[in-house]
Structure formats: structure tokens, C-alpha cells
RONUMI-839430 format. One record per residue (C-alpha): x negated, y, z; residue in three letters. Coordinates in Angstrom, 1 decimal. Each point is the difference from the previous one (the first is absolute). Example, Ala and Ser with C-alpha at 12.3 -4.5 7.8 and 13.67 -1.06 7.14 Angstrom:
SITE       c1       c2       c3   resn
SITE    -12.3     -4.5      7.8    ALA
SITE     -1.4      3.4     -0.7    SER
end
This chain:
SITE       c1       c2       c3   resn
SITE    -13.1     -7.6     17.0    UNK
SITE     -2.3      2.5     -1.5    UNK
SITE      0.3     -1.9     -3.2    UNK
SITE      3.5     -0.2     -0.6    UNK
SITE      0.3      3.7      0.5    UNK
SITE     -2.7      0.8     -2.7    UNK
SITE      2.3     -2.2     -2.2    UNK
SITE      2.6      2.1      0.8    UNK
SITE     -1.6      3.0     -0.8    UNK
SITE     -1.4     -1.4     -2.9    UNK
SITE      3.7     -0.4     -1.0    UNK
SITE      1.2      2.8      0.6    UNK
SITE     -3.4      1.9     -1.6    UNK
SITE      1.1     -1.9     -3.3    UNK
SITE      3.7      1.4      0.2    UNK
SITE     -1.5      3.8      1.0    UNK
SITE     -3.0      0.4     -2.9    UNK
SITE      0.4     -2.2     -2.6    UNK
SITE     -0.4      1.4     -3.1    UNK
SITE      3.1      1.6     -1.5    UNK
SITE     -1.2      0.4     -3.7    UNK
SITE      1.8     -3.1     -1.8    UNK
SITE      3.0      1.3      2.5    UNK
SITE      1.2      1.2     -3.3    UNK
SITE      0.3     -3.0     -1.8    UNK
SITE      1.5     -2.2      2.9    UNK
SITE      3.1     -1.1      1.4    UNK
SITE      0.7      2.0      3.2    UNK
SITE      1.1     -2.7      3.1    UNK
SITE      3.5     -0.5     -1.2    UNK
SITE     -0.6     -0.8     -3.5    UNK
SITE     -2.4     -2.0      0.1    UNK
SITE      0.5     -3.8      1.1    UNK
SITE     -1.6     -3.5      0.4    UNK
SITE      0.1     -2.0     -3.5    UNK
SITE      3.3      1.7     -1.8    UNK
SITE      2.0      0.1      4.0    UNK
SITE      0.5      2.8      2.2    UNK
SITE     -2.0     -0.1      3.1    UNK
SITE      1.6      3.4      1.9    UNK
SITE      3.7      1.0     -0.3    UNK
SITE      1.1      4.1      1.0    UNK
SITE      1.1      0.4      3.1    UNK
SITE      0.6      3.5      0.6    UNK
SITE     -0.4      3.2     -2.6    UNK
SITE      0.8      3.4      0.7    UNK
SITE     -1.8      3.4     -1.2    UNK
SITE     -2.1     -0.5      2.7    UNK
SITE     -1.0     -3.4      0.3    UNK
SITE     -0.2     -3.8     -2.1    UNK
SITE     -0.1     -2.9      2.3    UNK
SITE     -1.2     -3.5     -1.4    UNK
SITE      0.3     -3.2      1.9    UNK
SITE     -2.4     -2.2     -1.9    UNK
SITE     -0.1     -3.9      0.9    UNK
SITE     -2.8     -2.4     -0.8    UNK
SITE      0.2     -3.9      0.4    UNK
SITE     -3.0     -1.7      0.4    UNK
SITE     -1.6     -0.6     -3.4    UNK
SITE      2.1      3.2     -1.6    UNK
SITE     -1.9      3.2     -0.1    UNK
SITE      0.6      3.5     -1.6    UNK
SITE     -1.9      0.8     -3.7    UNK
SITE     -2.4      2.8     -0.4    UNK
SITE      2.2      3.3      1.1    UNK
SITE     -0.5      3.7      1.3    UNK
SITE      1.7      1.8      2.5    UNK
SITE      0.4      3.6      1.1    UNK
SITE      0.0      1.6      3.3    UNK
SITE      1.6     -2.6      2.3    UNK
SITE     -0.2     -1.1      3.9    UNK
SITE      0.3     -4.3      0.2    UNK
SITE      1.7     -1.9      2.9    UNK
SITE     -0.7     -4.3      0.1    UNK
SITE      3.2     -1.8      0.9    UNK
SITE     -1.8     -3.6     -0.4    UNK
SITE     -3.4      0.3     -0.3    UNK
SITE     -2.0     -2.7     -2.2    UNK
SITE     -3.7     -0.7     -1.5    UNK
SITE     -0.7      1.6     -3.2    UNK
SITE     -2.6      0.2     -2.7    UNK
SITE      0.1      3.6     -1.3    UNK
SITE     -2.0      1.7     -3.2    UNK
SITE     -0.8      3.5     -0.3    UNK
SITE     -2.8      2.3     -1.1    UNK
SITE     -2.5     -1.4      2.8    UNK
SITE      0.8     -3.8     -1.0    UNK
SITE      1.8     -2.9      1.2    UNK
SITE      0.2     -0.9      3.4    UNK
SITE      2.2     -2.4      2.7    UNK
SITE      1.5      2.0      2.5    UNK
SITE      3.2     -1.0      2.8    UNK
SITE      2.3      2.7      0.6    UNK
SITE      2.0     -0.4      3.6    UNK
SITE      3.7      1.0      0.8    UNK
SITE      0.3      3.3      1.0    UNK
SITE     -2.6      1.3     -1.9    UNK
SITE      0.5      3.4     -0.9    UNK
SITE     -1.8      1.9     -3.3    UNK
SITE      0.2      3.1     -1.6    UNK
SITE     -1.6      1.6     -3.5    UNK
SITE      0.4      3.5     -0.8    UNK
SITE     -2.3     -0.8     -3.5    UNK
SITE      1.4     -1.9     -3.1    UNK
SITE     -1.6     -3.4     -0.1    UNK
SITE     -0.2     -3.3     -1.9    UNK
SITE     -0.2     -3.5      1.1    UNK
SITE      0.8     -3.8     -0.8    UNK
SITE      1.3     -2.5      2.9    UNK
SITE      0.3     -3.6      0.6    UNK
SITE      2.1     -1.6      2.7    UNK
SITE     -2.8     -2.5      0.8    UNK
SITE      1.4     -1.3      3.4    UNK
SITE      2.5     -2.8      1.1    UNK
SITE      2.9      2.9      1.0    UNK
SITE      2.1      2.3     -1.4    UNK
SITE     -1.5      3.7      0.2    UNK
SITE      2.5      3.0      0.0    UNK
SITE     -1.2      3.9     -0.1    UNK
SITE      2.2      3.4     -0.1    UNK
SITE     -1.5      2.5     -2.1    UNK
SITE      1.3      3.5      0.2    UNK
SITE     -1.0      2.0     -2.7    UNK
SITE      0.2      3.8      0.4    UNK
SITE      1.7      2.2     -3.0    UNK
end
């Protein structure tokens, strides 16, 4: 037990301090996709808020993206393989889990598991 949360944490380390220097140059969550197709789709935007609903199939993953202050809620939870700063690692992500970010961050996924994975992301404006 005390290893799935440190791969939890781990997780959720990568999405509060990656490195936000290339943020820049990089697609933020929306724009960028999974070889030429969108992999999240708007679901609400006001002056206050963006909400994403982002869905991964197994094998389908979400290219090299930043993303600003934001709090993360998993719908269908799923294994991925995620690069950052620190490396590449394996890590399995359970429904429910919650996630939040208040620093801009980068990061690559990979759907890596045999279900469908589905995240909200709300992004503060």
C-alpha cells in the first residue's frame, strides 16, 4: 500500500514542479493532442474557470504539453508511462483521484493500460 501511494505522489509531484521553462513553446492541454487528434474537448469556460474532459484509450496518450494553475479529478483511472524533468516512469492512476497544481508544468503521457482513462482538468484564469 505504501508503494502505490508514493506513485501517487510521485504523480502528482511531476504535475506540481515540473519545470515550466519550455512552457513557452508548448501546446497548453487543449491544443495539444495525440498524433494530429484531439485528446480533451472544453467543457465549461467562463472568466473564472476552463474545464477540460480529456479521454485516453489504451495505447493513445497526450504529446509533450504544459499547463497552468489547475486542480485534476480521474473519472476512469488507467496505467500510464509519463516524461517529465525527473524522467520516465510507469505509474497507475485510480478513480477518484484527485490532483491539484498551482505551478505551470510540462509533461508527456501514454495510455499504457488495457482501459480507457478519463481526467477533468480545471484550469484557473
Amino acid at each position: 500500500m505504501k508503494r502505490n501511494h508514493f506513485i501517487i505522489i510521485s504523480f502528482i509531484s511531476i504535475l506540481l514542479f515540473g519545470s515550466c521553462n519550455e512552457s513557452s513553446k508548448l501546446p497548453d492541454p487543449l491544443e495539444a493532442g495525440w498524433k494530429g487528434k484531439k485528446v480533451c474537448e472544453v467543457i465549461e469556460n467562463n472568466d473564472e474557470l476552463r474545464v477540460l474532459k480529456c479521454t485516453f484509450p489504451p495505447n493513445v496518450g497526450h504529446e509533450k504539453h504544459y499547463h497552468n494553475a489547475h486542480i485534476g479529478y480521474t473519472l476512469s483511472g488507467g496505467k500510464f508511462r509519463i516524461t517529465d524533468t525527473t524522467g520516465t516512469r510507469e505509474i497507475d492512476v485510480p478513480t477518484g483521484y484527485t490532483f491539484s497544481n498551482n505551478e505551470v508544468t510540462w509533461h508527456e503521457v501514454l495510455n499504457i493500460g488495457e482501459s480507457t482513462a478519463e481526467f477533468l482538468i480545471m484550469e484557473y484564469k
